[in-house]
C-alpha positions as CSV (number, residue, x, y, z in Angstrom):
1,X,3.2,15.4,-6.3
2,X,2.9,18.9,-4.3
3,X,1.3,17.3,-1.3
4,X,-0.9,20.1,-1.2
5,X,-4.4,19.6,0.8
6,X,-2.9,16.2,1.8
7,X,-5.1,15.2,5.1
8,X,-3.6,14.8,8.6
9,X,-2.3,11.5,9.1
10,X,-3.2,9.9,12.3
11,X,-5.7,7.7,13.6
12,X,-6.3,5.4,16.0
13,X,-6.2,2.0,14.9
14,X,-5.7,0.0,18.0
15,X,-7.3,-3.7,17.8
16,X,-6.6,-3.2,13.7
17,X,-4.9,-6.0,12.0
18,X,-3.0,-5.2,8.9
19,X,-1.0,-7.2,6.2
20,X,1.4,-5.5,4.1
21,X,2.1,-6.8,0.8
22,X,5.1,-5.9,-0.9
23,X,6.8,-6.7,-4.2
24,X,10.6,-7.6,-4.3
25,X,11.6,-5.4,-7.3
26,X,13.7,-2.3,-6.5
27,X,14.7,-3.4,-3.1
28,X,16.1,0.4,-1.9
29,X,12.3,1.9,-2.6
30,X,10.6,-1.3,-1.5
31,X,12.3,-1.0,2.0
32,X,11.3,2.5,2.1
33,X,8.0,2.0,1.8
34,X,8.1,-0.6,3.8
35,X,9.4,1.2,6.6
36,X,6.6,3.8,6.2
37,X,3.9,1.1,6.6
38,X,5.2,-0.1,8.9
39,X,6.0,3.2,10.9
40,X,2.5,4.3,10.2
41,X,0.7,1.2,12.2
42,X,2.9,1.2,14.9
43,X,2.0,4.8,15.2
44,X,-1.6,4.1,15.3
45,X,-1.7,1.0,17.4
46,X,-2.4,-1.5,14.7
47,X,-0.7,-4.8,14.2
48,X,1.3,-5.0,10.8
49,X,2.3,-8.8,9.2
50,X,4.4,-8.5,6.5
51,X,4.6,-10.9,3.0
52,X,6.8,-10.5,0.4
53,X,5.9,-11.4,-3.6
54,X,7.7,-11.5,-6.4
55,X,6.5,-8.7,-8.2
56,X,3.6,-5.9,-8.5
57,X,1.2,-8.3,-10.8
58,X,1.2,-10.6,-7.3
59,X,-0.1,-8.3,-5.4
60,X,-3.7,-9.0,-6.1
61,X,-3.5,-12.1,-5.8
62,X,-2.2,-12.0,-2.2
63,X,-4.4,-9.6,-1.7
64,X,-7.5,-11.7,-2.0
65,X,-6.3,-14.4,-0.4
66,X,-5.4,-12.2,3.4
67,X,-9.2,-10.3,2.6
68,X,-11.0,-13.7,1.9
69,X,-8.6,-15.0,5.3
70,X,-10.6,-13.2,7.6
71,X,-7.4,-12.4,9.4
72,X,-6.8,-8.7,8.3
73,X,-8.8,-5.9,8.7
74,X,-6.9,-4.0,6.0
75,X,-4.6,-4.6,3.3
76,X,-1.7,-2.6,1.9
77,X,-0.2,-3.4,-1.6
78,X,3.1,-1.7,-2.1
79,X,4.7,-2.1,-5.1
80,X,7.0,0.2,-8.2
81,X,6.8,-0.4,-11.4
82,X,9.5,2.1,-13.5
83,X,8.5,2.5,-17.3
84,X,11.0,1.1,-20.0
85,X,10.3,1.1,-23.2
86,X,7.8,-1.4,-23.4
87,X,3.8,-1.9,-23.0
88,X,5.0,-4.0,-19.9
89,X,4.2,-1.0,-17.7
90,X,1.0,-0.6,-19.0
91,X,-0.1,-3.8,-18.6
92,X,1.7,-4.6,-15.0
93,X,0.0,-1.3,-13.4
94,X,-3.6,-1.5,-15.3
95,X,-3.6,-5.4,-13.9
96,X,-2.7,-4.7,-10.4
97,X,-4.8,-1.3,-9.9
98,X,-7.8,-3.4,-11.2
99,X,-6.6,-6.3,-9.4
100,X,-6.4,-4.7,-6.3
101,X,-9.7,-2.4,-6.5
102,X,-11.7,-5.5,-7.3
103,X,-10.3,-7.2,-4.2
104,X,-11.3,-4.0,-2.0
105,X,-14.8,-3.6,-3.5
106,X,-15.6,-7.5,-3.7
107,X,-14.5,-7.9,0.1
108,X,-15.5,-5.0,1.5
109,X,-11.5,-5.1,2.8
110,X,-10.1,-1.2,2.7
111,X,-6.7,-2.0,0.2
112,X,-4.1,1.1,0.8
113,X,-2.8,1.7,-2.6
114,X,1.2,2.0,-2.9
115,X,1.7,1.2,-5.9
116,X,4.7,3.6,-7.2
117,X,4.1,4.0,-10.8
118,X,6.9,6.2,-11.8
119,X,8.6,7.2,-15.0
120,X,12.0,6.3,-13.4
121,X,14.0,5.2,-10.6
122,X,14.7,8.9,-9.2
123,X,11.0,9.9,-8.8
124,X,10.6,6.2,-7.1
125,X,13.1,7.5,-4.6
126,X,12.0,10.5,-3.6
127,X,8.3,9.0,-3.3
128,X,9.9,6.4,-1.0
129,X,10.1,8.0,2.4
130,X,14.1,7.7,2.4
131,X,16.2,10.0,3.9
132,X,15.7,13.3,1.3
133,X,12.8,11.8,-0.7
134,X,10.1,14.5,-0.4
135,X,6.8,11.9,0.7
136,X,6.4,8.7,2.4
137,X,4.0,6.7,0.1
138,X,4.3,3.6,2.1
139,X,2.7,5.3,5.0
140,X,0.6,7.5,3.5
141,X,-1.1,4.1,1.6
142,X,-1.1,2.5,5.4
143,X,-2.9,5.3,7.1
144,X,-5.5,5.6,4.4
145,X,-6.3,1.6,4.7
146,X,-6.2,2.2,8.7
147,X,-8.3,5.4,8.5
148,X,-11.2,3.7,5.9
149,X,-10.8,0.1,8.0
150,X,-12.0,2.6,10.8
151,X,-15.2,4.1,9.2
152,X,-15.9,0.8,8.5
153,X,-15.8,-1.0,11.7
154,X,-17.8,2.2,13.3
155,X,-20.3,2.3,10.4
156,X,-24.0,2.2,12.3
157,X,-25.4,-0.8,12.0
């Protein structure tokens, strides 16, 4: 996580709707993140709608339902799943990534990705964009969804 090469984040995503779909576990990251999304379309121009799920495994789910909606022009998952000393990890964050790539690819939606996969709850903090956490992952997952719903919408046609 050095942040090294990281792009310039801004765009101009006026018109743009956006949903934000974010998992309930670890509510002091999640609201974090949240924060950042929402930060990062208010900064564009975009408008943001929020809905909450249960958990990371949801968030596909949701997903395909705002894309197949017709309502959104982008989607943002956010999510943190902190490994224990289970397989459950594994499984949760394999089954949302593909989850959520499928939705992206099958309807040609852009799905920002924050989905904090983290060893623990310290490195999901300081991935969080709270005061002292060293990145923003909410945001940078929004501006990425904003910047590719973009290049789609200007694609020659």
């Amino acid at each position: 996580m050095s942040g090294a090469g990281s792009p310039s984040l801004q765009a101009n995503g006026e018109g743009l709707r956006v949903v934000i779909i974010a998992a309930s576990w670890h509510e002091q990251v999640m609201s974090g993140l949240i924060a950042g999304a929402t930060g990062a379309c208010a900064a564009a121009g975009a408008a943001a709608s929020v809905i909450r799920v249960a958990g990371s495994f949801e968030l596909p789910v949701v997903a395909k339902a705002c894309a197949v909606s017709g309502q959104f022009d982008a989607v943002v998952a956010l999510g943190v799943v902190i490994r224990g000393g289970t397989p459950h990890f594994d499984f949760v964050c394999d089954a949302a990534t593909a989850g959520l790539t499928q939705v992206a690819l099958d309807h040609l939606i852009p799905v920002g990705f924050g989905l904090l996969t983290c060893d623990n709850e310290a490195q999901a903090i300081d991935r969080a964009g709270l005061l002292g956490s060293r990145s923003d992952k909410g945001a940078e997952a929004t501006w990425a969804a904003i910047t590719a719903a973009i290049t789609l919408r200007d694609l020659p046609t």
